[in-house]
N, C-alpha and C positions, 0 to 999 in steps of 0.2 A: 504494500500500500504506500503512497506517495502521499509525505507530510508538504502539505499546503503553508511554504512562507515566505512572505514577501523578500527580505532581506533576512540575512544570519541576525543581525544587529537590532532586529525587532522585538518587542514584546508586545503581545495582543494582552487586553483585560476584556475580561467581560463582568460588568456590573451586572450580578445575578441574585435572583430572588425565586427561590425552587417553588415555592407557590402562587408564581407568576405563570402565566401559558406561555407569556410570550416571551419570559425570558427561558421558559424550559424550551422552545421552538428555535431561538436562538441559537443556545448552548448544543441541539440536536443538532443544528443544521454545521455548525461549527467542525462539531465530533464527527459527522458522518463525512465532513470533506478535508478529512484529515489536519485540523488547523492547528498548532500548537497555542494555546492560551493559558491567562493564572485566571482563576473566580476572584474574584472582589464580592465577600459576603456580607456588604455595607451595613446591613443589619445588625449581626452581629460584631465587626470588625473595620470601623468606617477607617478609612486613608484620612492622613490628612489631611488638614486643612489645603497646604499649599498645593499639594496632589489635586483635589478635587476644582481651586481656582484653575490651574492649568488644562485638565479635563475642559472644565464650561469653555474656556478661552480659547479651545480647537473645539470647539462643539459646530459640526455643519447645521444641525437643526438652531431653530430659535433660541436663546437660552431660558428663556422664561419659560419651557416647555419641559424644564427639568423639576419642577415644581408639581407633584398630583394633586389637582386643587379639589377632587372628588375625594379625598382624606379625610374620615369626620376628626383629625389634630385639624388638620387645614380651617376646617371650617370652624372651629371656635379661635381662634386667635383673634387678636387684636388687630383695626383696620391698619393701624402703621405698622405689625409686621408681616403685612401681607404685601409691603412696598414691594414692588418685583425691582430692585436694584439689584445690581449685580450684587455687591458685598454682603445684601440684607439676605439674596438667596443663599450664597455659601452660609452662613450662619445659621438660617433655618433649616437649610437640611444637614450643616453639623448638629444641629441640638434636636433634631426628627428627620433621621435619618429614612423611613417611613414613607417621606415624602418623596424621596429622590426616587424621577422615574425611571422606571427601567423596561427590558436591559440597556443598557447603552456598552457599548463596544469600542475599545481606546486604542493607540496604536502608538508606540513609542517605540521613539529608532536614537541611538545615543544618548539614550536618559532625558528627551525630550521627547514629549506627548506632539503627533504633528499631525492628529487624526482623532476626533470622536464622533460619536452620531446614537443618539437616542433610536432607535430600532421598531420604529413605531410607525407604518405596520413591519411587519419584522421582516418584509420584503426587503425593506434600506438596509441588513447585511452584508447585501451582496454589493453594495457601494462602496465599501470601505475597501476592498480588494481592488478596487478602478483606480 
């Protein structure tokens, strides 16, 4: 079987949540085309802080789109921390990790992230590979 990677120098993450469909759909589609990647089990194990700004900061999708506003955390907060700034986001989904959507799919070549994408519908997978 032939391991699918882009460069030697790569590292793929996938921000996964196994009770997700679509990040289990992902992670399938990943495995069956032989990709090499690490789990990020944000849940349990958030990265941090500066990991996560550099994440949003290659994000292709919108970044305000990393926020699940359908969360009933989301929906009691207060109207000022629901500011969608960028700073205000990385700190809400440090302190409710919950919210951060997934999966999203990262790509880091020399310790620098130069690639992510919220995977939503899980079709955009296969964009990151283009």
């Amino acid at each position: 079987m032939k391991k699918r990677i882009l460069k030697n120098s790569n590292k793929i993450y996938l921000f996964h949540n196994n009770r997700c469909s679509k990040s289990r759909e992902v992670k399938k589609y990943l495995d069956e085309n032989h990709v090499i990647y690490n789990v990020i089990d944000y849940l349990n194990i958030l990265p941090n802080k500066n990991f996560l700004k550099k994440v949003l900061l290659k994000l292709e999708n919108n970044f305000e789109e990393i926020i699940r506003v359908n969360e009933e955390i989301y929906k009691t907060l207060k109207i000022d921390e629901k500011v969608h700034t960028f700073e205000n986001m990385i700190n809400l989904v440090i302190k409710h990790p919950i919210l951060i959507q997934r999966p999203i799919v990262t790509i880091q070549r020399d310790n620098e992230i130069i690639k992510s994408i919220i995977c939503r519908p899980t079709v955009l997978i296969k964009s990151i590979f283009d």
